[in-house]
C-alpha positions, 0 to 999 in steps of 0.5 A: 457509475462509480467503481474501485480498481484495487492494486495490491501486492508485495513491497516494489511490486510498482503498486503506488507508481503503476496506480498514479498512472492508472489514476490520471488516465481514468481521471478517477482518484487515488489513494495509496494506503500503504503511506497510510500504515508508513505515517502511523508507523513514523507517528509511533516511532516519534511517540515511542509506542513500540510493538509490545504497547499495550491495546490501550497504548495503540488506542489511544495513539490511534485516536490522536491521529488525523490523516489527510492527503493533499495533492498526492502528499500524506499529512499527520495532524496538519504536518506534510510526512509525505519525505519522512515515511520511507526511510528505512527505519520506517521500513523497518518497522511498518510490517507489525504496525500494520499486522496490529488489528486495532490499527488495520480496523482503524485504518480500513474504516478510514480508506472505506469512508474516503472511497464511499462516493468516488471512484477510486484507484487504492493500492495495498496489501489487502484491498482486493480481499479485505478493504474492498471485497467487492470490487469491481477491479482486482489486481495483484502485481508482484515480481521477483525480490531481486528485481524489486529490490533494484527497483528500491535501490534506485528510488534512493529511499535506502541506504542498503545496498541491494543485496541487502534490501532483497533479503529485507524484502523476502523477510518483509513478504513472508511476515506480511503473507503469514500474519493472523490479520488480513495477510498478504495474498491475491484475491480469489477472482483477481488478475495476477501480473508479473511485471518483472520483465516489463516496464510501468508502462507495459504494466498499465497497459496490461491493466486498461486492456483487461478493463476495457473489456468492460468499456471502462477505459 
């Protein structure tokens, strides 16, 4: 049997470590789809396709771009972006790259064609609600901005500090759940956990034993 586990959402909420994990112990495998929107935003960025691009701009950018993961990295067009994708003027800019609907379409197709005939963890913002709709497993994770902003600070990604980096969240979670296009929001029959005060490992315990309901784990 194969089945989706589907993580969404908002920035430092722990989605792509909290699925890493997820992935290894259930020995299925894993795509991070927000390092999916981070490589395109870089690939616009180093294009010079800005928010105000025409459709046809974004379509045929769009076209031009190949994604490949390779042992957990992420690579445009042959070229490892897996150490280029978090800085923070990609962080800057990723929320209206990926409220874009010609690329949220583009990059839906291609997360729905990787994940046809595996089991699959995938990680998001839209998962649960838009890219797999029927999953057999929803989650939505989520924690407090000042918490989450922390756990930024010491991932050494940024050069904010971490007052700056929480107003940057909040600023990041209100455009993401207010878009037109597949905003950020927990899916109707998803299991919601708050993992402010817990750690990754209490996270994922807290996952497998809601799945083991199901003898999956």
């Amino acid at each position: 049997m194969t089945y989706i586990l589907a993580i969404d959402g908002p920035s430092g909420s722990g989605k792509s470590t909290i699925s890493v994990k997820l992935a290894e112990i259930l020995k299925i495998e894993y795509l991070n789809t927000g390092s999916m929107y981070r490589a395109v935003t870089k690939y616009f960025l180093d294009n010079n396709i800005k928010e105000d691009a025409s459709d046809c701009k974004i379509s045929e950018a769009l076209d031009d771009i190949n994604i490949d993961f390779i042992e957990n990295n992420i690579y445009i067009n042959g070229e490892n972006v897996e150490g280029d994708i978090r800085t923070d003027l990609v962080t800057k800019n990723v929320s209206w790259v990926s409220a874009n609907g010609l690329v949220r379409q583009r990059l839906v197709e291609m997360q729905r064609e990787i994940a046809n005939e595996k089991s699959f963890v995938l990680d998001g913002r839209d998962i649960g609600t838009v890219v797999f709709p029927n999953a057999k497993y929803k989650f939505y994770l989520t924690a407090n901005a000042h918490q989450r902003a922390i756990r930024r600070f010491f991932q050494n990604e940024s050069g904010l500090s971490i007052d700056e980096l929480e107003q940057a969240i909040i600023q990041r979670d209100l455009y993401d759940s207010t878009r037109a296009i597949s905003p950020l929001k927990k899916a109707d029959d998803a299991i919601e956990i708050d993992n402010s005060n817990q750690t990754i490992e209490e996270t994922v315990k807290t996952i497998l034993d809601n799945m083991e309901k199901d003898d999956v784990v």
